[in-house]
VEXPA-126041 format. One line per 8 residues: for each residue x negated, y negated, z negated of C-alpha. Coordinates in Angstrom, 3 decimals. Layout:
X,Y,Z  ... $
! end
This chain:
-179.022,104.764,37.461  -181.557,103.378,34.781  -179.645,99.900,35.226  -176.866,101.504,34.369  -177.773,103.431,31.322  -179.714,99.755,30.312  -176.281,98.080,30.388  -174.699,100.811,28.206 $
-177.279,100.331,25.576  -177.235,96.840,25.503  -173.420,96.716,25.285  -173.149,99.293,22.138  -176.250,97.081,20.439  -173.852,93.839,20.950  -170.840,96.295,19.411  -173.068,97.288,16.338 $
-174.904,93.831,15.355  -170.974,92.857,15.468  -169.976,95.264,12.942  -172.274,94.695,10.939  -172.179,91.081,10.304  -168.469,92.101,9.994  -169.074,94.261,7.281  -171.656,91.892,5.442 $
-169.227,89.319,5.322  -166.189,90.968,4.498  -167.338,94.574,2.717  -170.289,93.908,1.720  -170.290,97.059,-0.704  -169.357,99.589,2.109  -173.145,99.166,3.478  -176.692,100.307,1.885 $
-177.980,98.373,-0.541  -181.040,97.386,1.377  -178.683,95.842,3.937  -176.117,93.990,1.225  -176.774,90.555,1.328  -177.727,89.263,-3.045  -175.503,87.081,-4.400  -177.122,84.268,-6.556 $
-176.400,84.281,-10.087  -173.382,82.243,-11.153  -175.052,79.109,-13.250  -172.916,78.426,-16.631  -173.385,75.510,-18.593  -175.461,75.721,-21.345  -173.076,76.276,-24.764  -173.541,73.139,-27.373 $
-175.370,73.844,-30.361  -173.336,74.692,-33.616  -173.528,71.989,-35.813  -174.335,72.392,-39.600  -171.846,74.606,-41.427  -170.309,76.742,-38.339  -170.970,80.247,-38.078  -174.628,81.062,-35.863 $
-175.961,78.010,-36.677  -178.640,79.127,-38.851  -179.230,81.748,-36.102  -178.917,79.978,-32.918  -182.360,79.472,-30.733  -183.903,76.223,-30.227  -182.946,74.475,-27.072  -185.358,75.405,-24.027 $
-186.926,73.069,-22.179  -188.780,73.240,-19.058  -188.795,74.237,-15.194  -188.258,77.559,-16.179  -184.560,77.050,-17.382  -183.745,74.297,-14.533  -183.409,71.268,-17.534  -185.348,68.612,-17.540 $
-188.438,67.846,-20.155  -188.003,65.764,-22.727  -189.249,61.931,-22.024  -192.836,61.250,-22.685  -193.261,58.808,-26.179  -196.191,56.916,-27.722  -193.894,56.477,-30.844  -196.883,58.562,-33.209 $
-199.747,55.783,-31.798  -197.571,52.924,-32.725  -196.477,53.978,-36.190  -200.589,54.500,-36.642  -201.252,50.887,-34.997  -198.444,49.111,-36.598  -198.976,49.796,-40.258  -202.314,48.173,-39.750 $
-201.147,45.144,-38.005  -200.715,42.149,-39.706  -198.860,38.872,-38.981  -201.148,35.503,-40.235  -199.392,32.324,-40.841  -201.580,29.325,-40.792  -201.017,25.784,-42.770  -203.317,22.886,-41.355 $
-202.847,19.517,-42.679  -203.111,16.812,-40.335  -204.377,13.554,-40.762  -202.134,10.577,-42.203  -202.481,6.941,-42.879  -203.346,7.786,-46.409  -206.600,8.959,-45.030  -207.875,5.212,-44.155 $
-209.382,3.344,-46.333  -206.917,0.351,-45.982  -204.212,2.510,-47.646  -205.506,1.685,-50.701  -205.637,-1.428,-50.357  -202.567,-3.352,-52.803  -201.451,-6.007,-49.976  -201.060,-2.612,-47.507 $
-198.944,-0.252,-50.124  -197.034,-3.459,-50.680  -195.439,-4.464,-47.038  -195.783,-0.266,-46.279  -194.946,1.065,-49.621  -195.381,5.244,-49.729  -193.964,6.481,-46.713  -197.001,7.347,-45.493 $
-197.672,8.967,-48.789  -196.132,12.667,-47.596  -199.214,14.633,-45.126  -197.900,16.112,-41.933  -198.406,19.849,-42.130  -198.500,22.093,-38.779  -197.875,25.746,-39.117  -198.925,27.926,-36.706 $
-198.957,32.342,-36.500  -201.058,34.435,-35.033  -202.298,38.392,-35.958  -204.403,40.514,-37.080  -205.812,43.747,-37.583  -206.644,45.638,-40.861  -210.569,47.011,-40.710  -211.480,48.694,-43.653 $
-208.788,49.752,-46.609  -210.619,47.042,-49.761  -208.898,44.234,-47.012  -210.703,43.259,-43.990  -208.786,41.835,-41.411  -210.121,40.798,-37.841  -208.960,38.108,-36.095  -209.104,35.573,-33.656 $
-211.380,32.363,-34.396  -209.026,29.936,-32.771  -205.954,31.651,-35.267  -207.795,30.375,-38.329  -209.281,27.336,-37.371  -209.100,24.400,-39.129  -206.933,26.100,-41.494  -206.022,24.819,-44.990 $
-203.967,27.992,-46.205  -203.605,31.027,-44.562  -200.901,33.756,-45.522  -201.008,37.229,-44.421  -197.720,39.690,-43.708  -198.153,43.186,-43.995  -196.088,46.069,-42.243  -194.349,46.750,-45.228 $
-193.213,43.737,-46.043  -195.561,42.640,-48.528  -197.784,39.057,-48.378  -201.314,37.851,-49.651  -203.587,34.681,-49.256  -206.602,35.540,-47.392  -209.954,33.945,-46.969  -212.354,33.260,-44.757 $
-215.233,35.628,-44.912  -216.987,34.733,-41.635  -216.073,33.307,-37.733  -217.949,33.346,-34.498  -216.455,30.828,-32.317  -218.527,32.197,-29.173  -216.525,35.696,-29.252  -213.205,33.517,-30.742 $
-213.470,36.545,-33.268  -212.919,36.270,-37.545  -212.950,38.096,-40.314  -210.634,37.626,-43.369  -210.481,38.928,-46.846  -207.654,39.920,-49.187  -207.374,41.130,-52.392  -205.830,44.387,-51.700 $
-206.382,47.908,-52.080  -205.771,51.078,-50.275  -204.834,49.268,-47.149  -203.302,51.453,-43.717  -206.669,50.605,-41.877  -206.944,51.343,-38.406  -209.028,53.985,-36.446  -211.939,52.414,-33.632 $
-211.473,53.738,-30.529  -214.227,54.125,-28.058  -213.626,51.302,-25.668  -216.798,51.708,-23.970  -215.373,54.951,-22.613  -211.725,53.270,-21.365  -211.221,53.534,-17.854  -208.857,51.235,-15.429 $
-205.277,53.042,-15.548  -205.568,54.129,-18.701  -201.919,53.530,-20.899  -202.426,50.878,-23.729  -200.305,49.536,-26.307  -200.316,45.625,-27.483  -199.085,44.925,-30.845  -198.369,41.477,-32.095 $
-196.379,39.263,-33.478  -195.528,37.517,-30.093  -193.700,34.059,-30.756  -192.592,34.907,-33.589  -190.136,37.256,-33.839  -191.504,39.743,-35.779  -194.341,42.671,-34.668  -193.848,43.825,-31.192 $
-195.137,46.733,-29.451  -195.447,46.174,-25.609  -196.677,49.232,-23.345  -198.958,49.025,-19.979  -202.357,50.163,-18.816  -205.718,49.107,-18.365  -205.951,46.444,-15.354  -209.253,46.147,-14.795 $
-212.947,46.557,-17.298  -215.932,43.663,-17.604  -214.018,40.165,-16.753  -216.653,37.875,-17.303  -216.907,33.991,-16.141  -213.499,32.950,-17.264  -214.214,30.108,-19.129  -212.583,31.449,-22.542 $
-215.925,32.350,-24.283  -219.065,32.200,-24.249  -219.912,35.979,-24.545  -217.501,37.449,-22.629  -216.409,40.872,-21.266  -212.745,41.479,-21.456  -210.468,44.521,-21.713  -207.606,43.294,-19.042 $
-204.023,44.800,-19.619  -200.672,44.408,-18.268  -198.690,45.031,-21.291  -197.539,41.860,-22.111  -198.733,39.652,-24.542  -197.704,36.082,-25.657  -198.162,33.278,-27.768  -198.452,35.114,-31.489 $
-199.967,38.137,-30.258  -203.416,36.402,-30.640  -205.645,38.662,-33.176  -203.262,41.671,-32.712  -204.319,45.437,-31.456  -204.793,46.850,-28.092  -204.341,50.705,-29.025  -205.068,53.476,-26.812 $
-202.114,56.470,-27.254  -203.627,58.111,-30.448  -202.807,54.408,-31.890  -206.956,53.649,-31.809  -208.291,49.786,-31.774  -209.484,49.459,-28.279  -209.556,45.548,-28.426  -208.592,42.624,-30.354 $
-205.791,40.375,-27.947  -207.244,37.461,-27.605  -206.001,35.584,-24.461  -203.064,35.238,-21.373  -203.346,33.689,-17.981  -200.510,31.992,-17.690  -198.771,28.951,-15.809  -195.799,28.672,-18.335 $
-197.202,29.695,-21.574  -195.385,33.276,-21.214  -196.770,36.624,-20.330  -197.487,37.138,-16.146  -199.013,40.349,-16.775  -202.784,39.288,-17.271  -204.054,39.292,-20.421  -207.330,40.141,-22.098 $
-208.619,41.391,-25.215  -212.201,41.461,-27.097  -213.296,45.173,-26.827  -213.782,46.798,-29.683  -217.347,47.600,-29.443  -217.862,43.961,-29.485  -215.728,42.610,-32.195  -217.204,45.900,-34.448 $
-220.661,44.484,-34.278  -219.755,40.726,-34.901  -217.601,42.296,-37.767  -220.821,43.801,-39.538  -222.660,40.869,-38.791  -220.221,38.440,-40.351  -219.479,40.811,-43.590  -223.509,41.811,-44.248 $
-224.474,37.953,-43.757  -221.406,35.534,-43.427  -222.424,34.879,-40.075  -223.532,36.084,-36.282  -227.548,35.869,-35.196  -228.300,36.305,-31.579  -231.530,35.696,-29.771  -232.242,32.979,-27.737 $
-234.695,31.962,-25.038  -233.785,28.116,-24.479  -233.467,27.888,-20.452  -230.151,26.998,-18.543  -229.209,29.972,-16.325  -227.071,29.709,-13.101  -225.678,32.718,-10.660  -227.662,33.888,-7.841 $
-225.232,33.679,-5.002  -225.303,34.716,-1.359  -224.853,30.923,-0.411  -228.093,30.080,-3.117  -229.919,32.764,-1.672  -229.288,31.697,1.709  -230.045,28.224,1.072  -233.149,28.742,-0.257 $
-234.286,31.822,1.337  -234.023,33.846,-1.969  -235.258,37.321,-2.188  -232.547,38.669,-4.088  -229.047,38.141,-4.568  -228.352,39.347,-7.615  -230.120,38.356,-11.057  -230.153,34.566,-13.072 $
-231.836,31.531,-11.610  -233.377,29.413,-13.944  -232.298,26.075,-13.383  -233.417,24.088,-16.368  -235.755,24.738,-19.743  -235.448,23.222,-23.438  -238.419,21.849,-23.801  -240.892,23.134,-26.299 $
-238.637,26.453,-26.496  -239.428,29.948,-26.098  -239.082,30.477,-22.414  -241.310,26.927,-21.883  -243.852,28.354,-24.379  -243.918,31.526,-22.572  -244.673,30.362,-19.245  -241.321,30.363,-17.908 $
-240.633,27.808,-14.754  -237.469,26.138,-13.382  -236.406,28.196,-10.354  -237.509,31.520,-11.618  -235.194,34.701,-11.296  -234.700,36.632,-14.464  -234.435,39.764,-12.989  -234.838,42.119,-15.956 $
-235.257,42.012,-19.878  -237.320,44.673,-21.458  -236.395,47.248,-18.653  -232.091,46.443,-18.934  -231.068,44.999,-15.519  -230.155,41.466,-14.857  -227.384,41.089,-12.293  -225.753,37.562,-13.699 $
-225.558,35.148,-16.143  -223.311,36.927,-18.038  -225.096,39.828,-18.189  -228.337,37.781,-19.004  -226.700,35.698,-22.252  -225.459,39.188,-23.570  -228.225,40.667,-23.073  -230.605,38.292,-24.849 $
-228.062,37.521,-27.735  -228.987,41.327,-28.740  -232.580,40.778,-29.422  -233.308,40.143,-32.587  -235.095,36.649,-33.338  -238.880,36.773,-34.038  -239.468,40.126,-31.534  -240.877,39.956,-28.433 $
-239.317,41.253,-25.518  -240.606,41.615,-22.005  -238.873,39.339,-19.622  -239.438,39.910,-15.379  -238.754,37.600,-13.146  -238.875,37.089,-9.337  -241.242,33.851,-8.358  -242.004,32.735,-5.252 $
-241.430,36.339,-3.932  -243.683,37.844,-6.208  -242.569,39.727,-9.550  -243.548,38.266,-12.782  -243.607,39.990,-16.273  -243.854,37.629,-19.491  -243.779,38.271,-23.424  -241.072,35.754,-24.645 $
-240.940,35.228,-28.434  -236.979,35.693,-29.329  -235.460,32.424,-31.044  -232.521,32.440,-33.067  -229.727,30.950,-31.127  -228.139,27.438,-32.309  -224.967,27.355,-33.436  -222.424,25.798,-31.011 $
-222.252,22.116,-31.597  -225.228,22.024,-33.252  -228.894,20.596,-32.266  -230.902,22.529,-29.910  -233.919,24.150,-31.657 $
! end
């Protein structure tokens, strides 16, 4: 009996689930409105806006934007940072004369002018561009060294159009940074940025006057912070970016995306002589405080301790049983300089200078070009296992190419 009644109400179940996907699908309106299935909105496409001079458009609402209308945000741009960096980027043409026959002393000589006459009497002149960056608005423009060297006349191209001679105020060849002069006022001078404070992926902009052509912005980001022991400078510890940069670009800005002078573009890796997506600029913090240097004095002082430094490796220190394997090995001393004076001997490890960490030679030359000459720092070194703390009288550093003090 109970399997039979079971039966019955499983059959009249089946029957009503039937009807009533029946009536969903067909009538939806005949059943409750709990049960009728929603219909989604019907999507129309957004009306154009009226143009200037048709009725509502005076009235008609801005265009949304958004996830909340379905349409997609407007593309991100970086167009307000590179009207800031541009207007205070400057293209430099260079004039260098190069030497002739007219510069020996036989072309002087009668018997020579008369069997070669004066077609040696024109100079060979080789131009070459680079660019800068506007500092201050009374016309300081930074540079690169190797832009303006050995320069006989140097021109200067503004954003807007307008040219001016500069000068020379000042160059380090060590950073590969200069300064320039012209005589202009109320200059578009750009804004520092805090480079010390830029992190790897960060979004740059390069602007330059790349080959030529005219100024160039080029986007990218940060590559990597602190390249050191490239061979470029002497003092280094580069900004490296993937937004390209090429021959011309040398001097220009890298901006962050307010359009603020993170570094000065200094230098490519390259195979060809084209951008490969490595290059590296002078961080700001750096070329800042050769900048003051050069336009307080005319030139850059660093400190100097007279020894020949060379890497602690993991192969040195495992050679010769090293404590360490980080700090500076002193491999040779000036004689009569301020490390021999002070006690210093060859083999030494410069571990510290007045409490800032040694890790490399790098670190170690930057570190002791920021004393000032004639103080006395505290220098510690690793000897023989032991650690050794000596007073070392700063010198002033020689200039490169010139005599060792």
């Amino acid at each position: 009996m109970l399997k039979k009644l079971w039966l019955v109400f499983a059959q009249a179940v089946t029957i009503l689930l039937a009807l009533l996907f029946t009536f969903a699908t067909l009538r939806p309106e005949w059943l409750p409105q709990r049960l009728a299935r929603e219909r989604p909105p019907l999507s129309l496409p957004a009306p154009a806006p009226a143009s200037r001079g048709e009725p509502g458009a005076a009235n008609a609402p801005p265009p949304e934007t958004g996830a909340a209308t379905g349409r997609v945000a407007p593309i991100l741009s970086y167009s307000e940072a590179a009207r800031r960096a541009t207007a205070a980027v400057v293209n430099i043409y260079t004039l260098k004369a190069a030497r002739s026959p007219q510069d020996h002393p036989l072309f002087g000589d009668p018997l020579f002018r008369r069997y070669f006459g004066d077609q040696f009497g024109e100079r060979p002149q080789t131009n070459s561009l680079g660019s800068g960056v506007i500092v201050s608005a009374d016309g300081y423009v930074l540079t690169n060294h190797h832009v303006v060297e050995g320069a006989d006349e140097i021109e200067v191209l503004l954003a807007d159009g307008s040219k001016a001679r500069a000068r020379v105020v000042g160059t380090d060849p060590e950073t590969d940074l200069a300064v320039l002069r012209i005589d202009m006022s109320d200059l578009p001078a750009i804004a520092f940025g805090n480079a010390d404070a830029a992190r790897v992926g960060d979004v740059v902009l390069a602007v330059g006057n790349p080959f030529g052509v005219g100024q160039t912005v080029t986007m990218g980001i940060i590559s990597a912070l602190g390249r050191t022991q490239l061979g470029i400078n002497t003092f280094e510890n580069f900004i490296q970016t993937d937004a390209a940069i090429n021959p011309g670009n040398s001097g220009g800005a890298l901006v962050d995306t307010d359009g603020r002078l993170l570094g000065i573009n200094t230098a490519i890796y390259s195979r060809t002589g084209g951008s490969l997506g490595i290059g590296f600029a002078i961080p700001a913090s750096t070329a800042r405080q050769v900048m003051d240097q050069i336009v307080a004095t005319g030139s850059v002082t660093r400190g100097y301790i007279g020894v020949e430094p060379q890497d602690v490796t993991p192969e040195i220190a495992e050679a010769f049983r090293l404590p360490r394997k980080d700090g500076a090995i002193i491999a040779g001393i000036m004689r009569n300089g301020p490390a021999d004076r002070a006690g210093v001997k060859v083999g030494d490890i410069l571990v510290e200078v007045d409490g800032k960490p040694v890790t490399n030679t790098a670190t170690m030359l930057n570190v002791i070009a920021q004393l000032q000459p004639g103080s006395t720092a505290r220098f510690r070194f690793v000897r023989d296992g032991e650690t050794v703390e000596l007073p070392i009288r700063i010198g002033k550093r020689p200039k490169p190419g010139s005599p060792r003090e």
